[in-house]
Backbone bond lengths (Angstrom), bond angles and torsions (degrees), N, CA, C in turn:
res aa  C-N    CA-C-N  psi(-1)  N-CA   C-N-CA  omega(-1)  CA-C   N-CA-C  phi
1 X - - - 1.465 - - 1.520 109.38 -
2 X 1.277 118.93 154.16 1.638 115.21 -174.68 1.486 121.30 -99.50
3 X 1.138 121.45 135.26 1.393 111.34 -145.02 1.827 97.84 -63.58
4 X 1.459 114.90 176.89 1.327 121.00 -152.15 1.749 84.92 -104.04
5 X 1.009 127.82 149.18 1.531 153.16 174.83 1.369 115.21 -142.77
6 X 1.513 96.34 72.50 1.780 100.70 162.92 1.418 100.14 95.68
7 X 1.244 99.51 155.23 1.708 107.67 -170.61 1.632 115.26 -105.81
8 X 1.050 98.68 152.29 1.997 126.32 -161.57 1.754 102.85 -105.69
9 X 1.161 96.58 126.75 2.266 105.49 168.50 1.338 89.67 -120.15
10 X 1.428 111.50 127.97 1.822 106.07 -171.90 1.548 76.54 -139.45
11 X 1.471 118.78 131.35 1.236 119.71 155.04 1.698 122.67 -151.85
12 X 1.386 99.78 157.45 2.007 100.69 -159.45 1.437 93.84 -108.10
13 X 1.305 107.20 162.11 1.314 118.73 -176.46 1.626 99.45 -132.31
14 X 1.341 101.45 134.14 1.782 123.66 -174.67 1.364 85.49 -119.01
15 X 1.448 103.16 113.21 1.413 131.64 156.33 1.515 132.05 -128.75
16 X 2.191 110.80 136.90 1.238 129.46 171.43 1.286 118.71 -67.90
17 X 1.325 125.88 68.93 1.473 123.63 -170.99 1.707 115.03 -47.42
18 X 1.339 113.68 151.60 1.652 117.81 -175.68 1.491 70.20 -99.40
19 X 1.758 117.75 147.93 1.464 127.58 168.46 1.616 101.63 -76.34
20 X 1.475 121.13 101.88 2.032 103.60 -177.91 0.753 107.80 106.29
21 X 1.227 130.01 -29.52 2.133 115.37 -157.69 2.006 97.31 -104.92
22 X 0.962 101.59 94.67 1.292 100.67 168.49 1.230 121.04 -76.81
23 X 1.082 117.95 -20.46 1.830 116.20 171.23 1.342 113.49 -51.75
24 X 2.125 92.25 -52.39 1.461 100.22 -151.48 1.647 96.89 -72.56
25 X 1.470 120.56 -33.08 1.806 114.33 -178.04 1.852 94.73 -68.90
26 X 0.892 117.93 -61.09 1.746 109.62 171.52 1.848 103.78 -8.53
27 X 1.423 92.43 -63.64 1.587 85.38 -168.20 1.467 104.72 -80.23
28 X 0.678 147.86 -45.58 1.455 144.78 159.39 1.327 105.69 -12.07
29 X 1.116 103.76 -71.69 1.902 113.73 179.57 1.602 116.92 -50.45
30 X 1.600 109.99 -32.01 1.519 102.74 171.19 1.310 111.06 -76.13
31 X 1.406 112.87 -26.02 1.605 103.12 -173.02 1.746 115.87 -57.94
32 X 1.686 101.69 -51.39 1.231 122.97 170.89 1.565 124.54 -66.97
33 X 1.807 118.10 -7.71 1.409 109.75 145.08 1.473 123.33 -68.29
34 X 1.645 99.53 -30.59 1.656 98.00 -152.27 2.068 89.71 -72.21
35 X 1.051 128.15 -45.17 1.695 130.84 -168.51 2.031 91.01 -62.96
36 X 0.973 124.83 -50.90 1.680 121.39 175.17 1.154 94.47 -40.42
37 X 1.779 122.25 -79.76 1.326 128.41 -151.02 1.889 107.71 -57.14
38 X 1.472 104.17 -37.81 1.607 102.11 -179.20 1.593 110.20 -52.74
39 X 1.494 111.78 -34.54 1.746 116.91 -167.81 1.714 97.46 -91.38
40 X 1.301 106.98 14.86 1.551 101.74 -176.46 1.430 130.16 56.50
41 X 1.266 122.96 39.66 1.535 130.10 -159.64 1.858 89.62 -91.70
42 X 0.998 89.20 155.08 2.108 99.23 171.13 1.101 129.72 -102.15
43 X 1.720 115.69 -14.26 1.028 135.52 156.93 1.469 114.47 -141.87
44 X 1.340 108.81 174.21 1.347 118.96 170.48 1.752 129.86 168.08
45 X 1.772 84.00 114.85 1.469 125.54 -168.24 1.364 113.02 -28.48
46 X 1.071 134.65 142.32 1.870 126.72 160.72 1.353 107.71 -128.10
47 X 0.953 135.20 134.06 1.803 152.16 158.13 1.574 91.18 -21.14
48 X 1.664 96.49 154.64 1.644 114.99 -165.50 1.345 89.12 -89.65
49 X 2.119 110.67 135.10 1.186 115.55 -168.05 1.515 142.22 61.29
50 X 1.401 98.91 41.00 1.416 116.19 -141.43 1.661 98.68 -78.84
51 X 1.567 107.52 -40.54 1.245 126.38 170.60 1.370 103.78 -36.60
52 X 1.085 127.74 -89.90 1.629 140.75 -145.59 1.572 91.24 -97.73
53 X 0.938 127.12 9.72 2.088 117.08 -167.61 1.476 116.61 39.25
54 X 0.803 129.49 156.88 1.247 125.95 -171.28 1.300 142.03 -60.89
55 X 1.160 111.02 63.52 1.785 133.72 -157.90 1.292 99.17 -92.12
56 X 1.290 151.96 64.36 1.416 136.60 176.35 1.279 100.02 -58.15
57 X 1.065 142.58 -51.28 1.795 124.51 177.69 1.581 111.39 -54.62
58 X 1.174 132.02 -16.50 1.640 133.08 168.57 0.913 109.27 -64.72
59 X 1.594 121.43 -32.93 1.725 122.44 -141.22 1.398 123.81 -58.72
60 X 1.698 113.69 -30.84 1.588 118.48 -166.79 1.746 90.45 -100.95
61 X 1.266 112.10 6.88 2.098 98.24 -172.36 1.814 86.61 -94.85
62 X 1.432 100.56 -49.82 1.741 108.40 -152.58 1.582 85.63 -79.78
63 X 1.116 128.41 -21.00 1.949 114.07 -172.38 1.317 118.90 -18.06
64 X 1.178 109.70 124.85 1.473 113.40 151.29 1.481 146.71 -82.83
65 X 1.222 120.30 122.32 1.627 110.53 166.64 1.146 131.11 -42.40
66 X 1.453 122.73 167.75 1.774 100.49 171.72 1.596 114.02 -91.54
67 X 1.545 117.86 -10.37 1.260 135.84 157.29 1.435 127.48 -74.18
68 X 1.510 113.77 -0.66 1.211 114.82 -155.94 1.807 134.95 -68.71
69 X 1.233 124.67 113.02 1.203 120.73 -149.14 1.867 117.70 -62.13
70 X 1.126 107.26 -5.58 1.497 115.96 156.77 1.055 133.47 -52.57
71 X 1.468 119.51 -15.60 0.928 155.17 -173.52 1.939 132.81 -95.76
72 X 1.770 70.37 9.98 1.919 92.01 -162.36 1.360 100.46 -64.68
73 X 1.457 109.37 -62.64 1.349 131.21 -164.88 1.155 132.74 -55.00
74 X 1.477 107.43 -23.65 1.615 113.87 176.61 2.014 97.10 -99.40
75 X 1.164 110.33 -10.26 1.507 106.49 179.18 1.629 100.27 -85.98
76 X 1.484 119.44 -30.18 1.305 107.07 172.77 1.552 122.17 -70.41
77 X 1.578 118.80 -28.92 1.503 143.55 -178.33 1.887 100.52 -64.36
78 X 1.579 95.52 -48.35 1.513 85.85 -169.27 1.907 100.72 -95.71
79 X 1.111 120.31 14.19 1.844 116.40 164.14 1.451 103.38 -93.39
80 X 1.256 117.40 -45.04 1.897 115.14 -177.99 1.682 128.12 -81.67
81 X 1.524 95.15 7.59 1.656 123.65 -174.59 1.206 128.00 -133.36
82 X 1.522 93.66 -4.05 1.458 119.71 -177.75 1.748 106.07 27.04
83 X 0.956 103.73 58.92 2.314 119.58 -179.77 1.578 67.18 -130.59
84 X 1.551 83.90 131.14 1.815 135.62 130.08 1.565 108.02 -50.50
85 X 1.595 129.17 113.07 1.150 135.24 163.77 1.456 100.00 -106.10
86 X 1.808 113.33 128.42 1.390 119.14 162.67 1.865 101.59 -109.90
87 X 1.472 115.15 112.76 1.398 106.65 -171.22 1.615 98.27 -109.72
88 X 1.114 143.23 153.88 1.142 143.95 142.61 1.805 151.07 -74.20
89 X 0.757 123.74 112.14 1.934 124.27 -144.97 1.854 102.40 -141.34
90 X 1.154 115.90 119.68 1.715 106.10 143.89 1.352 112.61 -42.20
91 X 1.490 115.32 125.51 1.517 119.27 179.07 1.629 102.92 -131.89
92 X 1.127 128.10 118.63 1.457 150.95 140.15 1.779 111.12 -28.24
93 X 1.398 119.40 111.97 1.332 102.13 -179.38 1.800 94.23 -142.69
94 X 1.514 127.28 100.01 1.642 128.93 -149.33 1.214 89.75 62.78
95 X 1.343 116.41 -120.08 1.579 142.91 -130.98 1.354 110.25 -133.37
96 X 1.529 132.60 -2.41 1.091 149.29 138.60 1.070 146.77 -74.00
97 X 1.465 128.92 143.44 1.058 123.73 -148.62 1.479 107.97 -128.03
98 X 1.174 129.82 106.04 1.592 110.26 -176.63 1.691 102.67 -122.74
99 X 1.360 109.21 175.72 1.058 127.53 161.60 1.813 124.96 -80.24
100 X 1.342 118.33 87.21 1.513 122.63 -160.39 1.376 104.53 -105.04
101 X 1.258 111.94 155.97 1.384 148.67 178.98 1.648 109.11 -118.89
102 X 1.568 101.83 85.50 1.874 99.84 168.25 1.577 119.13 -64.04
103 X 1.118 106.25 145.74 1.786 102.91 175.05 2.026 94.13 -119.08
104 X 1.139 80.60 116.17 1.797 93.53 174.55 1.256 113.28 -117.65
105 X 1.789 89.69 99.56 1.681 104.41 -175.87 1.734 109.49 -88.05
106 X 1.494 104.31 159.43 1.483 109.37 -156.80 2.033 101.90 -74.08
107 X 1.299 111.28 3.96 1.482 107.00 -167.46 2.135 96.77 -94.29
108 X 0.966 88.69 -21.90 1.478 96.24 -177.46 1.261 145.66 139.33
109 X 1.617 83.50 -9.23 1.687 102.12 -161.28 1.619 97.67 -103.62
110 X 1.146 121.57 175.60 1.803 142.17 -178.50 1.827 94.00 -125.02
111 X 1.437 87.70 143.01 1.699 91.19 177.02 1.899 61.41 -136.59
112 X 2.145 90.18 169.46 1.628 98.42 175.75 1.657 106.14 -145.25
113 X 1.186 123.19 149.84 1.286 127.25 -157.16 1.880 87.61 -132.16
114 X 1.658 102.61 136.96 1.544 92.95 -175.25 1.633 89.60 -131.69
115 X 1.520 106.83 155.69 1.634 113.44 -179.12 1.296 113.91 -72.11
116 X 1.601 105.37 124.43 1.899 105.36 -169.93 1.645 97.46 -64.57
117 X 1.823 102.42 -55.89 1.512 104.07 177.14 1.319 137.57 -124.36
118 X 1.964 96.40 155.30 1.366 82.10 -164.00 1.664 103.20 -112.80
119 X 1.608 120.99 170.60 1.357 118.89 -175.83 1.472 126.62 31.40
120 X 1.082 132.10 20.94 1.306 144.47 133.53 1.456 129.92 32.31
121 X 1.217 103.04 -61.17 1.906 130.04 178.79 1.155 125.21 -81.51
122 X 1.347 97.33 165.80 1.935 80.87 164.75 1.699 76.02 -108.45
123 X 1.678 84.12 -170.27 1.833 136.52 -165.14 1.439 111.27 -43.01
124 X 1.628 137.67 86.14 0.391 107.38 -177.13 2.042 123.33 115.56
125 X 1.716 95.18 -30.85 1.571 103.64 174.20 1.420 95.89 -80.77
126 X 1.134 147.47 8.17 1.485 120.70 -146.82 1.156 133.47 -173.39
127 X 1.341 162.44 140.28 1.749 139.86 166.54 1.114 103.43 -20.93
128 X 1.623 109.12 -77.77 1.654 133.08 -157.98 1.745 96.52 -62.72
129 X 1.231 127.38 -45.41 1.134 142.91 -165.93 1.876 113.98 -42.29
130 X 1.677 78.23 -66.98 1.610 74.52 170.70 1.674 151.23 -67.01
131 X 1.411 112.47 20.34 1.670 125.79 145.63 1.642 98.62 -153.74
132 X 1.477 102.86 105.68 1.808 99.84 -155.05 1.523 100.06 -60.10
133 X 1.462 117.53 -21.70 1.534 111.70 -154.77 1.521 109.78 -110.96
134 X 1.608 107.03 19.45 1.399 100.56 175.46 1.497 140.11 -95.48
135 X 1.410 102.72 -19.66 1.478 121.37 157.85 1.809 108.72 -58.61
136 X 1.239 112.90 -67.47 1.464 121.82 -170.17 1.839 106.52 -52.87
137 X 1.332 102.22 -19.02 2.057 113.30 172.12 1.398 108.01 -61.59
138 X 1.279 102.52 -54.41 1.530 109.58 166.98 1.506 144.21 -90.01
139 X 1.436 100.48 -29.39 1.544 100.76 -175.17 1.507 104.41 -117.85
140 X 1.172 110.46 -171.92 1.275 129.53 -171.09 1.578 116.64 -123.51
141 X 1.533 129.67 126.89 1.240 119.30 160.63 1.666 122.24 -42.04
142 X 1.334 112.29 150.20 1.795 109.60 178.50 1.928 88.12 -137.10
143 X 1.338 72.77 170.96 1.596 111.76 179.42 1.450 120.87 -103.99
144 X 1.267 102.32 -29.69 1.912 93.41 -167.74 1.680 95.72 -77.51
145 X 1.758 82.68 153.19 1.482 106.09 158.65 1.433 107.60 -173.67
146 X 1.599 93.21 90.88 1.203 89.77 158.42 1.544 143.26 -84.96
147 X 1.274 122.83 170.29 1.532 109.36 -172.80 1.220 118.15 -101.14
148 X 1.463 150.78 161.64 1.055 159.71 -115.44 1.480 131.51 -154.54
149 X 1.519 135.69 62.25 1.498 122.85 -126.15 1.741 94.61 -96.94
150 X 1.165 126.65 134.32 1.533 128.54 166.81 1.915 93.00 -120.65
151 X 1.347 92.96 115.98 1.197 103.19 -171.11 1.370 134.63 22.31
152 X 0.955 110.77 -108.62 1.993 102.61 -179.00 1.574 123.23 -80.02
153 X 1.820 101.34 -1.49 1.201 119.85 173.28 1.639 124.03 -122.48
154 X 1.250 110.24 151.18 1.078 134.11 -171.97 1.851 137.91 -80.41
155 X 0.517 132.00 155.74 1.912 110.11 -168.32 1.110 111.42 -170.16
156 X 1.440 103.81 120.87 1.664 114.75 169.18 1.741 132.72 -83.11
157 X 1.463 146.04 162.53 1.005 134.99 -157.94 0.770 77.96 -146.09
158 X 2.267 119.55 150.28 1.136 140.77 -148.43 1.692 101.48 -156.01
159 X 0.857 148.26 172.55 1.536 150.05 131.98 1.321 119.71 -134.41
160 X 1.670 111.97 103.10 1.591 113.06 168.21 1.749 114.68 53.40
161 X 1.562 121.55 -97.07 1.775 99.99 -165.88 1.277 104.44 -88.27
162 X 1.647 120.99 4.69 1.605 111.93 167.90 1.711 106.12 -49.69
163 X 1.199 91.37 -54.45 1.751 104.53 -177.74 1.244 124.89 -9.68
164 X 1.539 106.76 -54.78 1.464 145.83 -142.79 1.863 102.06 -93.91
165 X 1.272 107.29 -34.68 1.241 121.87 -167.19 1.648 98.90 -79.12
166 X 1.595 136.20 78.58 1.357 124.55 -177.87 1.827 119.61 -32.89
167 X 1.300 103.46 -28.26 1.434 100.68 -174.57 1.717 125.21 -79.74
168 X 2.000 88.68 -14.76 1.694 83.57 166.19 1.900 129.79 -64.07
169 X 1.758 102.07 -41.81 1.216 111.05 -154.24 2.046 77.44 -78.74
170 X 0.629 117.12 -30.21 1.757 130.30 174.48 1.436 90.84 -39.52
171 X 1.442 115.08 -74.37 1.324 109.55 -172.33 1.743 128.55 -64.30
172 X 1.609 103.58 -20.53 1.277 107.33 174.80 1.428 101.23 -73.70
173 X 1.513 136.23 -45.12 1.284 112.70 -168.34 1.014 107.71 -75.67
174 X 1.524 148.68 -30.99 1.428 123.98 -169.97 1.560 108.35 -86.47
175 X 1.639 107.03 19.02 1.860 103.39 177.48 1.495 97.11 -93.50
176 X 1.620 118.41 4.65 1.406 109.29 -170.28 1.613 119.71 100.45
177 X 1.264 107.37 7.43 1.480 113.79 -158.31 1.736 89.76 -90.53
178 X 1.610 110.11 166.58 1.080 122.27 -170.12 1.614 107.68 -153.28
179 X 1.282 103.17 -20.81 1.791 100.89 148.77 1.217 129.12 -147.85
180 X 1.021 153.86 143.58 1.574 166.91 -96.39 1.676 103.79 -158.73
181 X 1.257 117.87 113.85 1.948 115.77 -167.91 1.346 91.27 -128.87
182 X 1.456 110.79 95.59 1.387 109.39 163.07 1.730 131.35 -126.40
183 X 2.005 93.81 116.48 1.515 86.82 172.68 1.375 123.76 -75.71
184 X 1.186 99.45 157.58 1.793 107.72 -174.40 1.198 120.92 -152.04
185 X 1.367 120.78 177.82 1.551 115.35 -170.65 1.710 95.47 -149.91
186 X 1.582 107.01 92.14 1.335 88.02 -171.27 1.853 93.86 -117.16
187 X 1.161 111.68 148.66 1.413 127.14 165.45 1.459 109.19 -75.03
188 X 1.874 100.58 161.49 1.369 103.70 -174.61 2.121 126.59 -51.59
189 X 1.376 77.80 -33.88 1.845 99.65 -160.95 2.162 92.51 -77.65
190 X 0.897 101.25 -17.87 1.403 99.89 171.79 1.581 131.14 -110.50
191 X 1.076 103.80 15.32 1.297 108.18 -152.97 1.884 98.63 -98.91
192 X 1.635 110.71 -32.03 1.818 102.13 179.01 1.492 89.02 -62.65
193 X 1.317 147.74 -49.52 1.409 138.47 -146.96 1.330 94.51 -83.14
194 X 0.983 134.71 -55.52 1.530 130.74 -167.73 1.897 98.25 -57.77
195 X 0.901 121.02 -49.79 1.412 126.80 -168.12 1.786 98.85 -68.00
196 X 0.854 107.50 -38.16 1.371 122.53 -174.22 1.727 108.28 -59.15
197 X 1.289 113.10 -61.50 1.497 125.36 163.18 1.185 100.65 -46.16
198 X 1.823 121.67 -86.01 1.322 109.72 -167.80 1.844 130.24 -30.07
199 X 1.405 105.20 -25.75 1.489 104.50 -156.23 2.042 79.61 -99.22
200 X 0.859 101.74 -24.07 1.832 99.92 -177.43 1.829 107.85 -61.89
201 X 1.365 116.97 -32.41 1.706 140.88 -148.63 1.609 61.79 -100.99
202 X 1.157 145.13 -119.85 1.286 145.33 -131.62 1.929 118.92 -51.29
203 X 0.960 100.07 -6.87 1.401 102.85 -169.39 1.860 80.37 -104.57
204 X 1.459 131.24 -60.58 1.242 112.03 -152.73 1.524 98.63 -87.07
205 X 0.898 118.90 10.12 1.708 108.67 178.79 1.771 109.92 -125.93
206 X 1.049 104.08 9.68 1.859 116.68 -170.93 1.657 115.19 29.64
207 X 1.672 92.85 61.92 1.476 105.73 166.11 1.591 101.00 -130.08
208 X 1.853 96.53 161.34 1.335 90.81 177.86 1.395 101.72 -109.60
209 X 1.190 102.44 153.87 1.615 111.80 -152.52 1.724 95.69 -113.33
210 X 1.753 109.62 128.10 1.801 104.83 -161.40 1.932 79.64 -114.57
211 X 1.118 125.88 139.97 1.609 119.87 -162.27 2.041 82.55 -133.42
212 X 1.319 124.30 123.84 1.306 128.25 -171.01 1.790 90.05 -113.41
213 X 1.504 114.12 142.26 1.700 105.23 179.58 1.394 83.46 -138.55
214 X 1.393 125.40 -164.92 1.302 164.41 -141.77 1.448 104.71 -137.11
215 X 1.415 147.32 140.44 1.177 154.16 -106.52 1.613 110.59 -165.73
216 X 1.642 81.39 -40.80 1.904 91.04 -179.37 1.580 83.82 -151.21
217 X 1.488 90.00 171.84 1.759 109.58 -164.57 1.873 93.59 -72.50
218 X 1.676 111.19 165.14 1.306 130.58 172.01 1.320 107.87 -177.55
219 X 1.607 97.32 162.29 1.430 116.62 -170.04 2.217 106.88 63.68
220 X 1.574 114.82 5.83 1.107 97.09 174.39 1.598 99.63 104.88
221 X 1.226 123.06 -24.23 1.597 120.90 155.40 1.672 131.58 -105.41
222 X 1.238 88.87 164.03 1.415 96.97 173.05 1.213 141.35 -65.42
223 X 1.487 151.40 -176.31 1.723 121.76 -157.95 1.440 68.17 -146.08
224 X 1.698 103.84 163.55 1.683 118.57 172.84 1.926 94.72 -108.78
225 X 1.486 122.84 -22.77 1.327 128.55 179.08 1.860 84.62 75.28
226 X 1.540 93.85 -134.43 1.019 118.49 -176.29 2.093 123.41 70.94
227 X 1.068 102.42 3.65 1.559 103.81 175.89 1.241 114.42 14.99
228 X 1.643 138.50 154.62 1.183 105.63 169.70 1.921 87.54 -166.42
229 X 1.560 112.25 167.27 1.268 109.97 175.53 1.515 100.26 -161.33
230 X 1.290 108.74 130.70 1.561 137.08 -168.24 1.486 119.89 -98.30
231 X 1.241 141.23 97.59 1.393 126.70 153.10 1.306 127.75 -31.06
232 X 1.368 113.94 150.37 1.598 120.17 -179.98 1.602 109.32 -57.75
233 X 1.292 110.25 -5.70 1.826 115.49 163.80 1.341 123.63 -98.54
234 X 1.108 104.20 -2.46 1.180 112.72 -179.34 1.578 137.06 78.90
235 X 1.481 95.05 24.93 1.279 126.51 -164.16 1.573 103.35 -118.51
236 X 1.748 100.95 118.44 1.439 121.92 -158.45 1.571 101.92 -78.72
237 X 1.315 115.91 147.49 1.823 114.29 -133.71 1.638 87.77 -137.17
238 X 1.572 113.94 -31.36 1.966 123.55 -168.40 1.634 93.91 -173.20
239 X 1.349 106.67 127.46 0.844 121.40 119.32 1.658 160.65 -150.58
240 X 1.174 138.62 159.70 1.517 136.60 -151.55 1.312 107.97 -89.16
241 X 1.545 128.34 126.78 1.474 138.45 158.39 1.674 109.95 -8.88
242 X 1.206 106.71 152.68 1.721 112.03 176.03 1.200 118.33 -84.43
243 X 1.223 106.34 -11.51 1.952 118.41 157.37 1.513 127.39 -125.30
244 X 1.367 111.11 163.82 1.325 103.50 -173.92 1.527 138.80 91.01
245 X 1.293 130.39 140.28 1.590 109.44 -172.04 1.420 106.90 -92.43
246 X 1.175 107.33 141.32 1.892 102.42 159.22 1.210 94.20 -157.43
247 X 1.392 123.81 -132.29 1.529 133.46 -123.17 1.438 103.88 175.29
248 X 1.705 116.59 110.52 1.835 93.84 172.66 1.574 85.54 -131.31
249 X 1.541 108.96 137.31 1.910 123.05 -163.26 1.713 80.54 -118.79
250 X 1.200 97.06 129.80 1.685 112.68 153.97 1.914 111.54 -115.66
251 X 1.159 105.89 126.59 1.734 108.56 -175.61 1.512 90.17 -128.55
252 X 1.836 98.54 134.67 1.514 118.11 -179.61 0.903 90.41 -103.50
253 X 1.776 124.39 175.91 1.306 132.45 167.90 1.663 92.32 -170.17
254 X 1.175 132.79 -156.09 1.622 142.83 -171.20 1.568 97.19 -92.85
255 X 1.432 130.20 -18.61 1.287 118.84 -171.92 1.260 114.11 -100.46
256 X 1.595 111.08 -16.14 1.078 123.44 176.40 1.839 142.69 151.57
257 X 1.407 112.64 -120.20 1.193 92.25 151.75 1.637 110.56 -120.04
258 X 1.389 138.91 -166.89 1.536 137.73 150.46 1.535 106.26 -162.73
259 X 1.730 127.08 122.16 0.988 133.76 -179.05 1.529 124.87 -108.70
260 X 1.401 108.12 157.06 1.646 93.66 165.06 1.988 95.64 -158.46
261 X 1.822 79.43 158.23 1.224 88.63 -177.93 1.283 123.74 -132.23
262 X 1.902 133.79 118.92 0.909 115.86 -163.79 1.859 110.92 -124.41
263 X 1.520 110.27 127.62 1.763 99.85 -174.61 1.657 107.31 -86.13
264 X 1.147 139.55 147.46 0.970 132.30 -174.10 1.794 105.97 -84.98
C-alpha cells in the first residue's frame, strides 16, 4: 500500500429521489451537503442519477447541459463549504446522451464524468442488470473521467456497472488514484455481489472505495440502501441503514480512521 500523505473526509450520500422533480432532489442534495459539510467531509458522493432518480424514460426531457444553470445551487453549497459535490444527471453532450456524474468543485468550476458502461449484467445480478437493454435504449456509453484531487490525494469516479468491470478500478489505480466514489443504484437481490466487488477493488488496489446507493425505491424498483465506505484493506469503515437518507463521513488522519453516521 502507498504510504498515506495527508488526510481524506470521504462521505456518501443516501438519497429518496422525487421521480422528475429536480428542484425538489436539488434540495434534498443541499440538505445532505449541509450534514457532510458540518462533519467536515471534502467531498461527497451521490447515487447514479441522483438528480432526476432513476427515470430512464425522463432522461432526454430532464437532460442536462454541462453548463447547466440547475446546477447553481449545489455550486453555491459546494463554494461556501468548500465540499466536492459528485451529483448524478442525464447529460446531453452534441447529440448524445449519457448517463453523467457532475463533479462540483468548491472554486467554481464543474468537471463531468460520463458512464463507460451500460447494462453490463445479466437478469437480475445488478441495478443495470435487471433489464440488461434498458439503459443502452436510452443512453449512450461515455468516455470522460476525470480525476478528482482531495488534497494530497487523488480520486477516481465510477457509476454502478463501471464497478463491475475489474479493468475500470484497474484503470483508476494505475492513474494514481487512491479512492474510488461510486454512485449507484443497486437493488436488494444484487446488492451482496455488488458490495462484494466493491470491497474486493479496495483491498486489491489500496483504495478506499466510497459506494453512494438509493434510500427508497425508483425508476419502479426497489433500493438495497445500505451506503457504504471501504478502507484501502478492505475493511468496512460506515455504513448507512437500507432505508432512508443520511450521510456516512469517514475522516483519515496519521492515527487512523474515525467515522460517523447520520440518517436524516
Amino acid at each position: 500500500m502507498p504510504a498515506m500523505t495527508g488526510a481524506r473526509a470521504i462521505a456518501v450520500a443516501q438519497t429518496i429521489p422525487v421521480r422528475g422533480d429536480v428542484d425538489a432532489n436539488v434540495t434534498r442534495h443541499l440538505r445532505l451537503a449541509d450534514v457532510a459539510a458540518e462533519e467536515h467531509a471534502q467531498v461527497l458522493v451521490f447515487p447514479e442519477l441522483s438528480l432526476t432518480g432513476y427515470e430512464l424514460d425522463l432522461g432526454a426531457d430532464l437532460a442536462f447541459s454541462e453548463k447547466d444553470a440547475r446546477l447553481a445551487p449545489l455550486a453555491e453549497a459546494a463554494s461556501s463549504s468548500s465540499l466536492i459535490l459528485i451529483v448524478g444527471a442525464p447529460v446531453r453532450i452534441g447529440s448524445r446522451l449519457h448517463i453523467g456524474a457532475f463533479i462540483v468543485l468548491p472554486d467554481g468550476t464543474t468537471e463531468l464524468y460520463t458512464k463507460h458502461h451500460l447494462g453490463a449484467f445479466p437478469a437480475g445480478a445488478s441495478c443495470d442488470g435487471i433489464v440488461p437493454a434498458a439503459e443502452a435504449t436510452f443512453f449512450q456509453p461515455g468516455d470522460r473521467s476525470p480525476l478528482v484531487r482531495l488534497g494530497d490525494h487523488v480520486a477516481a469516479v465510477a457509476v454502478c456497472a463501471d464497478t463491475g468491470r475489474p479493468s475500470h478500478p484497474q484503470a483508476a489505480a494505475d492513474r494514481g488514484a487512491t479512492s474510488y466514489l461510486a454512485g449507484m443504484f443497486v437493488i436488494p437481490s444484487g446488492f451482496e455481489r455488488e458490495t462484494a466487488t466493491l470491497e474486493a477493488s479496495a483491498a486489491r488496489h489500496a483504495m478506499t472505495v466510497a459506494f453512494a446507493n438509493y434510500g427508497g425505491p425508483s425508476g419502479g424498483l426497489a433500493t438495497a440502501g445500505r451506503s457504504t465506505i471501504w478502507s484501502g484493506k478492505g475493511e468496512r469503515l460506515a455504513r448507512l441503514e437500507a432505508t432512508g437518507a443520511g450521510v456516512a463521513v469517514a475522516v483519515e488522519d496519521r492515527a487512523g480512521w474515525r467515522t460517523r453516521t447520520v440518517m436524516l
